[in-house]
N, C-alpha and C positions, 0 to 999 in steps of 0.2 A: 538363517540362510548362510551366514559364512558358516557355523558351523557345517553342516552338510558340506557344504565346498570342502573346507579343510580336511573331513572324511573323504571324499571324493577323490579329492588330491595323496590322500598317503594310501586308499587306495590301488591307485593307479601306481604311483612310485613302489608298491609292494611287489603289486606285479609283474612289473617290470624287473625289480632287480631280484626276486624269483626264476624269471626266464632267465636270464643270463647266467645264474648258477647252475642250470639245467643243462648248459651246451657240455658236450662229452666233451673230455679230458683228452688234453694231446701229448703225450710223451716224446722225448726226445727219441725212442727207439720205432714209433709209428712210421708206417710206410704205405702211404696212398697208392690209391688206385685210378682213384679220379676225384681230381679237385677243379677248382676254379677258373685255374690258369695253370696248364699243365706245363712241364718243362720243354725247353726248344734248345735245339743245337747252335750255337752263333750261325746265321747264313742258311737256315733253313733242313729240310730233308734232303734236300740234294747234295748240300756239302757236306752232310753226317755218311751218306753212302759215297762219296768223294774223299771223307778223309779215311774212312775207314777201308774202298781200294790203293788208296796209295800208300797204305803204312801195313797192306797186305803181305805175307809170304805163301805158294804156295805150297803146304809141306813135299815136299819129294814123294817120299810114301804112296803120296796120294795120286800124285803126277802119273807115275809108274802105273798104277794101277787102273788109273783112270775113273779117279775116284771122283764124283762129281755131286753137287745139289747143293741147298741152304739148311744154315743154320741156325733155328732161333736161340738166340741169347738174350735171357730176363736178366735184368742190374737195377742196382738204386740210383738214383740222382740223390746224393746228399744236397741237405740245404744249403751248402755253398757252392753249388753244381757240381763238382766232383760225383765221379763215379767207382761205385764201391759193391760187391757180393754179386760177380756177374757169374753164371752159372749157365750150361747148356740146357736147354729142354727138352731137345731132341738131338741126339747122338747118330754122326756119322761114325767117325774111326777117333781114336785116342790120338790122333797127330792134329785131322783136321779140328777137334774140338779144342784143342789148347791151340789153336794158332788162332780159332773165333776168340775164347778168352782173353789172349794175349792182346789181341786188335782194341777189343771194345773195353779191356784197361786199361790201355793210354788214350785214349779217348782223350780231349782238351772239355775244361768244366763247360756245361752245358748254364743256362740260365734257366737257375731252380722254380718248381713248382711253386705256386702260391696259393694258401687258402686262410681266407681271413684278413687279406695284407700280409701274410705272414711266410717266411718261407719253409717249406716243409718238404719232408722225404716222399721219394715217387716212385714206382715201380714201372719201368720201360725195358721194351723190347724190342731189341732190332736182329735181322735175319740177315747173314752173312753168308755171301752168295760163293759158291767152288764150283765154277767151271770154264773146262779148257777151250783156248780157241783152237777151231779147227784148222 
């Protein structure tokens, strides 16, 4: 009878630490999509479109013309929340798209994704709004 147990027991111990070598591999340059605990702006969504109108310019260019609408901009949250490779999606004009980039890289660090406990890179997108009051 103990024998059998002790087969029993190694087992179960095999298969266990079989599963655990089976979890996919995370490199340092992986960029989620959707994890566990996804990243947050300190203060929520309202103070992320808060800090990003008031550190706003609108380009000139665009004023003139009466250039108007949103802009999404995809970026990483690095794992120390910094934000890093923000890039436009959708293109207005060559002024307003670098003043979206400009905004959402000074961004202040955000509170990184987490998968595993672990903190890891994320892929977020916020839309950065151009229009004039009448």
């Amino acid at each position: 009878m103990k024998k059998i147990l002790f087969i029993a027991i190694c087992s179960i111990a095999s298969i266990t630490t079989k599963a655990q070598t089976n979890l996919p591999s995370i490199t340092d340059t992986t960029v989620f999509v959707a994890v566990q605990q996804p990243a947050e702006f300190p203060g929520g969504s309202g103070k992320l479109k808060n800090t990003i109108n008031k550190s706003f310019r609108y380009p000139e260019n665009a004023r003139i013309n009466n250039i108007q609408g949103k802009i999404p901009v995809m970026f990483v949250i690095e794992k120390d929340g910094s934000v890093s490779h923000a890039k436009v999606l959708k293109s207005m004009t060559a002024d307003t798209d670098a003043e979206a980039i400009r905004v959402v890289s000074k961004l202040p660090k955000f509170k990184p994704a987490m998968q595993n406990g672990l903190p890891v890179r994320f892929e977020y997108v916020v839309e950065v709004s151009f229009y004039l009051a009448n």
